[in-house]
C-alpha positions in Angstrom: -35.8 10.7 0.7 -38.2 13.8 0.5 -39.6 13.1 4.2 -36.1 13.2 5.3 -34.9 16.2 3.6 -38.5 17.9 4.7 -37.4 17.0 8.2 -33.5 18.7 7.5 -35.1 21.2 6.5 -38.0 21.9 9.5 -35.0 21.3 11.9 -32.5 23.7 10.3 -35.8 26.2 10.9 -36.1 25.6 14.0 -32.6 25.2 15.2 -31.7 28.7 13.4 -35.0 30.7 14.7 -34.4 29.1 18.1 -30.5 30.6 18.0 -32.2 33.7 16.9 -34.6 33.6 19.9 -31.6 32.9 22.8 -29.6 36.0 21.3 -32.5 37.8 21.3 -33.6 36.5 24.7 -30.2 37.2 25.9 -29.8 40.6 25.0 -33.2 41.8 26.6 -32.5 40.1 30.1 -29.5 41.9 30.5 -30.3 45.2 28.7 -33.4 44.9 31.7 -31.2 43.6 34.4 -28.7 46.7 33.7 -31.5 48.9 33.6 -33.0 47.6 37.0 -29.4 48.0 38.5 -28.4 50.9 37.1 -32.5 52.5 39.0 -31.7 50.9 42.4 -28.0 52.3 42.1 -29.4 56.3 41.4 -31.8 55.5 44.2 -29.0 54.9 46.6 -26.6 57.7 45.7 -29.8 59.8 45.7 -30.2 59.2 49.0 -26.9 59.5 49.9 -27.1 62.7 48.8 -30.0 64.0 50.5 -28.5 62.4 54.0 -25.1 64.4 53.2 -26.6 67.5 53.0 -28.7 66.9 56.4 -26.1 66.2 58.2 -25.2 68.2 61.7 -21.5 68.4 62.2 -20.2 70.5 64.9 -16.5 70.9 66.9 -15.4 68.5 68.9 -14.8 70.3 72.4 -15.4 73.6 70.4 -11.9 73.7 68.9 -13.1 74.7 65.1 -10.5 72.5 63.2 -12.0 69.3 65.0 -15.5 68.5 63.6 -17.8 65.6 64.2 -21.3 64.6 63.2 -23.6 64.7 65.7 -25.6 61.5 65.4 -28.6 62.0 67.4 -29.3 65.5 66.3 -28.6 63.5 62.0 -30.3 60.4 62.2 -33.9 60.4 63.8 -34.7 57.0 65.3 -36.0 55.3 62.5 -38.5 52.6 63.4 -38.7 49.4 62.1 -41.8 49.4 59.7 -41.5 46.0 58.3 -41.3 46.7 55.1 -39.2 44.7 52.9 -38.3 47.1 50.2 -37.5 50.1 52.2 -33.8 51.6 52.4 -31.3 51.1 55.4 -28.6 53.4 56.7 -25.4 53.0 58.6 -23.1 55.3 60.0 -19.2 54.4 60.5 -16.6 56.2 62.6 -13.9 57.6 60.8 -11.5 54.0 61.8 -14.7 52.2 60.9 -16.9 51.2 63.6 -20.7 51.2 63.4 -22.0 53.8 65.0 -25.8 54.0 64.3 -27.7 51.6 62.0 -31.5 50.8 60.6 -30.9 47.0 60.7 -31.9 45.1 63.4 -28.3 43.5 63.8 -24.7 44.4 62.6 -24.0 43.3 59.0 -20.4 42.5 59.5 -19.5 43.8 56.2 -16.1 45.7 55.7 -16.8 49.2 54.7 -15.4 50.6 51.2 -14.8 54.0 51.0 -16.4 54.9 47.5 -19.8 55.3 45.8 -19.9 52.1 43.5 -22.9 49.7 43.6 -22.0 46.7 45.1 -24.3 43.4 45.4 -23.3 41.6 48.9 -24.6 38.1 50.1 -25.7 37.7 54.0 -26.1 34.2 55.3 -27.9 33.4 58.2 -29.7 37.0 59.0 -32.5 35.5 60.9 -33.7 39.1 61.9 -35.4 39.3 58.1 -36.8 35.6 58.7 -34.3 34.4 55.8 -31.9 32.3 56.0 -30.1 34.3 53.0 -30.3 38.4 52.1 -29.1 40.1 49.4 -28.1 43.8 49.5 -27.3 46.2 46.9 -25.3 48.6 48.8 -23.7 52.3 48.4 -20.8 53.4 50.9 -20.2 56.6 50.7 -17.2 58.6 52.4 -17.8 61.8 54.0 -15.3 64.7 54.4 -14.8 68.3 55.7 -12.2 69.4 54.4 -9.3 67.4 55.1 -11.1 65.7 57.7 -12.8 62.5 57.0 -15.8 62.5 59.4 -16.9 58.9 58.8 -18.8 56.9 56.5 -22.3 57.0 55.4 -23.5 53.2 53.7 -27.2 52.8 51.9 -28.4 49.6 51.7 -31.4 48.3 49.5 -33.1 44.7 49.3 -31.5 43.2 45.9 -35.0 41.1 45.5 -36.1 44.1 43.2 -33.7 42.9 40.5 -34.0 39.7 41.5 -37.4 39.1 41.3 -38.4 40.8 38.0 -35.3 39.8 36.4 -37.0 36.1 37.1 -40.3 36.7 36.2 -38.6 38.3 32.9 -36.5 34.9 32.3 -40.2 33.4 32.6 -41.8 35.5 30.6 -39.2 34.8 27.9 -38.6 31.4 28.3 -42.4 31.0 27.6 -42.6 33.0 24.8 -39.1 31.6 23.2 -40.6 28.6 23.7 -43.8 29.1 21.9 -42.5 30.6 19.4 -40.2 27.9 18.6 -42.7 25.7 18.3 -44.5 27.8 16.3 -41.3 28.1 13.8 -41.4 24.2 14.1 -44.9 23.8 13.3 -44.5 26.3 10.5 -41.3 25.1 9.3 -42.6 21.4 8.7 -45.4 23.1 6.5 -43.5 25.2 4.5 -40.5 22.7 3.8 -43.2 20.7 2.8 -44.3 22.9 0.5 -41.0 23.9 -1.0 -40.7 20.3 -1.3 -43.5 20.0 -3.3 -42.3 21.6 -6.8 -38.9 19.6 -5.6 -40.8 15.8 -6.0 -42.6 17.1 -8.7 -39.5 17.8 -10.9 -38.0 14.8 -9.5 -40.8 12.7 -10.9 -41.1 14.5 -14.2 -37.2 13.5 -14.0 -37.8 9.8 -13.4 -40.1 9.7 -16.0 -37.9 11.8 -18.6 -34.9 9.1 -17.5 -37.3 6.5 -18.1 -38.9 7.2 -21.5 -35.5 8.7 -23.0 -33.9 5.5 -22.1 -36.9 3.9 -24.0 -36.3 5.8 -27.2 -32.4 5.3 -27.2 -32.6 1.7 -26.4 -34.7 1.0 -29.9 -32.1 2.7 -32.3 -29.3 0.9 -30.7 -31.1 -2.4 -30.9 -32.1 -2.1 -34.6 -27.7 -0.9 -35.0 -26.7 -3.8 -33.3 -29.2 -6.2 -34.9 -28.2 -4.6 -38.7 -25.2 -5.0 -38.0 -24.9 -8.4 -36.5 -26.7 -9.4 -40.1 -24.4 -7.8 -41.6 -21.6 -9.6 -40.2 -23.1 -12.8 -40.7 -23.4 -12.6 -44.1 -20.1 -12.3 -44.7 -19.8 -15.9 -44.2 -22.5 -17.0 -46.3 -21.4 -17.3 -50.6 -24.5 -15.9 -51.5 -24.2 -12.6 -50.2 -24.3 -9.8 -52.5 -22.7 -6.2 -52.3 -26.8 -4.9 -52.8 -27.6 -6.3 -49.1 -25.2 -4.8 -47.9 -25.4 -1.5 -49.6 -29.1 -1.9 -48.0 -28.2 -2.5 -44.8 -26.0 -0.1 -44.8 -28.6 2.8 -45.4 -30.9 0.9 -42.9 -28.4 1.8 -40.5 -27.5 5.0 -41.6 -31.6 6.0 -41.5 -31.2 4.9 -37.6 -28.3 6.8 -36.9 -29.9 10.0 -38.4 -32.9 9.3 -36.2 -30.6 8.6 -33.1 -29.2 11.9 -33.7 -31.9 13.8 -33.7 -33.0 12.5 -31.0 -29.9 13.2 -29.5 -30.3 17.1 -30.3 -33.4 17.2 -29.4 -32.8 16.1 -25.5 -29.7 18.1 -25.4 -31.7 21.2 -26.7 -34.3 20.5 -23.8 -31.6 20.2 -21.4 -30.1 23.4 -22.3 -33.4 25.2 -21.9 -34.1 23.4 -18.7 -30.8 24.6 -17.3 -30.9 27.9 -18.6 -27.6 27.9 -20.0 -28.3 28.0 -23.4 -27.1 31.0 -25.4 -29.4 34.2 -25.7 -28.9 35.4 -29.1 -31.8 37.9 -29.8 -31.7 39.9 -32.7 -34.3 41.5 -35.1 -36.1 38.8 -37.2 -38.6 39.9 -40.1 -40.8 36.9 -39.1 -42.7 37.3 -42.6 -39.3 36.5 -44.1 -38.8 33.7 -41.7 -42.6 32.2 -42.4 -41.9 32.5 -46.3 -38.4 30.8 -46.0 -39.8 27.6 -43.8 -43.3 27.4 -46.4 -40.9 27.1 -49.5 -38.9 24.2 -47.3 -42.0 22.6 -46.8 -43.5 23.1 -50.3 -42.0 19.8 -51.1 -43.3 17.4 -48.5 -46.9 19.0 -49.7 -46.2 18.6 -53.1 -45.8 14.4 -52.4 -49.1 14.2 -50.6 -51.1 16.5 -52.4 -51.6 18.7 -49.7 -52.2 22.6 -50.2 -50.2 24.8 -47.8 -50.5 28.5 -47.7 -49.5 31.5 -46.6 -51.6 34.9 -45.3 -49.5 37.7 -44.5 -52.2 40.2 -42.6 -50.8 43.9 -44.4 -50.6 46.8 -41.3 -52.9 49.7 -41.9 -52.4 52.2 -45.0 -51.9 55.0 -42.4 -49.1 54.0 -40.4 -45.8 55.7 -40.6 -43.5 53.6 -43.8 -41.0 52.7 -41.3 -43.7 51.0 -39.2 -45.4 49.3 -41.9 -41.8 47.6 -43.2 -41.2 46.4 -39.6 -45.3 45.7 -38.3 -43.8 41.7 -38.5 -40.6 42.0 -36.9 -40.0 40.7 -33.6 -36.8 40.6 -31.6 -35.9 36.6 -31.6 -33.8 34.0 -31.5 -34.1 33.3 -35.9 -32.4 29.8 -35.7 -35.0 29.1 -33.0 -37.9 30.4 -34.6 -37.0 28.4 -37.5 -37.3 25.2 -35.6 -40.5 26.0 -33.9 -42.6 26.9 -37.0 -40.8 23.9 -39.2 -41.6 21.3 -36.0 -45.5 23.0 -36.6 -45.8 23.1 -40.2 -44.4 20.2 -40.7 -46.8 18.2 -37.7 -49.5 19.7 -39.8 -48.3 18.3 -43.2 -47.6 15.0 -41.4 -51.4 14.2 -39.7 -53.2 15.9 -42.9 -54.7 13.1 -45.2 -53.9 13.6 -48.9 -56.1 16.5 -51.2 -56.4 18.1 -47.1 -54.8 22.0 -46.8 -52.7 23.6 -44.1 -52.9 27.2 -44.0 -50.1 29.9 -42.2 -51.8 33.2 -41.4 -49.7 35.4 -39.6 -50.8 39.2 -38.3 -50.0 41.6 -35.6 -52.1 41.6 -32.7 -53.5 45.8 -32.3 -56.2 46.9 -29.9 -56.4 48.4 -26.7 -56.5 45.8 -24.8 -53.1 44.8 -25.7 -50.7 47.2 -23.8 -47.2 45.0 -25.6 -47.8 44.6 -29.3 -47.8 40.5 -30.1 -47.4 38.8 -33.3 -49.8 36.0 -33.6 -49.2 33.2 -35.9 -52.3 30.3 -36.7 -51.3 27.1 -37.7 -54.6 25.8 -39.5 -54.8 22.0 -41.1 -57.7 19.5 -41.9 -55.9 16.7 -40.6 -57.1 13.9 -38.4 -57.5 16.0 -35.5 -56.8 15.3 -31.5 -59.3 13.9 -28.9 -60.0 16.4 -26.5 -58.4 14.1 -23.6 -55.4 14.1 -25.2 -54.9 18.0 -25.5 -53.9 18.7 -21.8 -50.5 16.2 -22.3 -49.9 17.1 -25.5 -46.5 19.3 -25.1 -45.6 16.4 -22.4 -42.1 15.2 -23.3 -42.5 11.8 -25.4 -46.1 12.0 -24.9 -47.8 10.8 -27.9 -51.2 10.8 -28.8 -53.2 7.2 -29.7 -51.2 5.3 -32.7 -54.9 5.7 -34.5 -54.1 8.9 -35.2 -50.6 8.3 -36.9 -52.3 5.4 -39.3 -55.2 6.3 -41.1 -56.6 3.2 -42.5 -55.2 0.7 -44.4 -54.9 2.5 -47.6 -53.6 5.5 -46.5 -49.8 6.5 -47.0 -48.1 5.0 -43.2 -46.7 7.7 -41.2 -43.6 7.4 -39.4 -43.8 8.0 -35.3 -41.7 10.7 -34.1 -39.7 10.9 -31.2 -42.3 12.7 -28.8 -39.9 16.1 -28.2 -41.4 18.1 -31.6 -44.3 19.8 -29.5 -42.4 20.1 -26.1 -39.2 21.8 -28.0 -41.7 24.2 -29.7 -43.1 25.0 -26.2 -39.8 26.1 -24.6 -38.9 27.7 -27.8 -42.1 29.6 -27.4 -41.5 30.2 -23.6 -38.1 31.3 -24.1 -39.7 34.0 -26.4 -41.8 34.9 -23.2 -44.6 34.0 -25.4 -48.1 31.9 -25.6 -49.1 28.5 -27.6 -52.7 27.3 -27.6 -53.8 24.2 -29.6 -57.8 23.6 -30.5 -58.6 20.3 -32.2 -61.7 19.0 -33.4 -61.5 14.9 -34.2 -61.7 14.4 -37.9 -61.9 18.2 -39.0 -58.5 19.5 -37.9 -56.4 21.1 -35.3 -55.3 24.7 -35.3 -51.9 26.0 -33.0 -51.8 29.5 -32.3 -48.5 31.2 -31.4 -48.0 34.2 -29.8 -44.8 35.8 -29.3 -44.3 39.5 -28.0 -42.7 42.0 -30.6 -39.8 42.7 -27.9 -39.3 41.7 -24.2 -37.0 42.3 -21.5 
């Protein structure tokens, strides 16, 4: 499917550069063939000009209103010098008829009587060893007074359009053509790196289908199977309203998981999508820290574990309205909430009993920090992470090795989690344009630091 879209896409390139390239093409040849035309055509009038004004007219029989142009005295005899570029003249009576000519033999070409360019095709002109001749030619009428004298025509080979005009086609055929390959060769690499992030997310898709699927199909299993039981009894004398009542909450404890679960991958999808609702607004994050620590005072309290909170005080010497707002960050609260309950709460849940957990948080000051950041530790002496395992850990359903959800035989049993607590906390984090680290150390404890910018654009 990719190899075919990366071809789409390396043929759309090409085929659109290659449009490009015949406009472009296009436009030069005739911009140059004008150009070439437009030369050979001042070149002939030019002429015509000069020739005018060289004439020798003089009366016919010397009656003064009666002039002619005395040929012999106006045209020299021109020799024939071979060369295939030079300019021809004829001279036409007044009714038309050649009079005096540079070509070797008559044209045979009907006169015109007025100075615009004209491009004439000759067939069979052996006296230029061709069997075909192409002329550009200017006819020119001339007058004295009322009297037309006769007509003055300037002829120039048309090969000197011709000819560069061809080598130009060449010239830019070659290079059109180069380039397009070029744009094809190029185009096949860069599709196939824009393709690239494209299978990537489509595999992190597959594998998000796959292990979602996974976690839904478990739930639903243990509701049907519950409830299947349930119905069954129903039949049986000895059933009591107790199993039921138990069954009932069985189910109930699924459902609550299943819709968590639910949330969760809807909350993901929103922040994958972008379409979830910005609603920044000015969060004490001391506050916030105290409100979740009292929340999770009581899951502490059962295992014995001590949880704390440091609140790092701003400097004595700051202005009063900075020190009350020195942990206030512009935030998402309801967000922030989840993220530092989904921490504290991993923290509580992989900390053996008599083990601490300890909240510092403090404002980030220095001058190496040109934004001020908030930085918040999340310190415990739980079971720690293996160091091979800290690179997927904020993978979505990734879990780390069940030994580190059962410690021992004796120890309380922890219930698994979906897999989404770390990977929600990252896009919460990211959605706050801000940092999470994790270091670990295997049966001393794992610390998460979070660092989220005071404000952001």
């Amino acid at each position: 499917m990719f190899q075919a879209t990366r071809r789409r896409l390396a043929l759309w390139y090409t085929a659109v550069t290659a449009i490009l390239l015949l406009l472009f093409a296009t436009g030069v040849y005739l911009y140059v063939r004008s150009t070439l035309v437009e030369r050979i055509d001042d070149t002939l009038n030019h002429v015509v000009e000069v020739v005018e004004r060289s004439l020798v007219i003089e009366p016919v029989n010397f009656q003064a209103n009666k002039l002619r142009v005395n040929i012999e005295a106006s045209f020299r005899n021109n020799a024939d010098n071979g060369e295939d570029d030079r300019i021809d003249l004829e001279w036409f009576s007044p009714t038309g008829e050649l009079q005096w000519s540079t070509f070797s033999e008559p044209l045979h070409i009907p006169i015109h009587g007025h100075r615009i360019g004209e491009t004439v095709r000759l067939v069979g002109m052996g006296g230029w060893g061709d069997s075909e001749l192409l002329l550009r030619q200017v006819t020119h009428r001339v007058e004295m007074g009322r009297q037309v004298l006769g007509y003055l025509r300037v002829s120039h080979p048309w090969f000197e359009v011709t000819k560069p005009s061809r080598q130009l086609i060449f010239d830019l055929a070659l290079g059109s053509g180069l380039m397009v390959l070029s744009v094809a060769a190029s185009g096949w690499f860069l599709s196939g790196k824009a393709m690239e992030p494209v299978g990537e997310s489509y595999q992190r898709l597959k594998q998000f289908t796959a292990d979602a699927s996974h976690e839904l199909r478990s739930p639903i299993a243990l509701i049907q199977t519950n409830v299947q039981v349930a119905l069954a009894d129903l039949d049986l004398e000895s059933s009591n309203i107790s199993d039921y009542r138990q069954q009932l909450r069985l189910i109930e404890r699924i459902t609550q998981r299943l819709g968590r679960l639910v949330n969760d991958l809807l909350f993901l999808a929103r922040q994958d999508s972008g379409i979830s609702q910005d609603v920044f607004s000015s969060c004490p994050l001391d506050a916030l820290l105290i409100e979740v620590v009292e929340e999770q005072q009581v899951l502490a309290k059962e295992k014995a574990i001590t949880l704390t909170l440091n609140l790092v005080d701003p400097p004595l010497e700051l202005d009063p309205e900075l020190q009350e707002n020195w942990l206030t960050l512009i935030g998402n609260w309801d967000e922030l909430v989840r993220l530092f309950t989904n921490l504290i709460g991993n923290a509580l849940q992989y900390t053996p009993t008599q083990g601490s957990v300890e909240v510092e948080l403090q404002r980030l000051v220095g001058i190496r920090y040109s934004v001020s950041y908030l930085q918040i530790k999340i310190s415990d002496t739980g079971v720690g992470i293996p160091g091979e395992s800290l690179p997927q850990l904020f993978d979505r359903f990734y879990r780390v090795d069940p030994a580190r959800t059962h410690q021992g035989r004796e120890s309380q049993k922890i219930t698994t989690g979906s897999g989404l607590g770390l990977a929600i906390a990252q896009a919460i984090v990211e959605h706050h344009q801000g940092q999470i680290q994790v270091d670990s150390i295997v049966g001393k404890g794992t610390t998460f630091t979070v660092i989220l910018p005071v404000s952001f654009d």
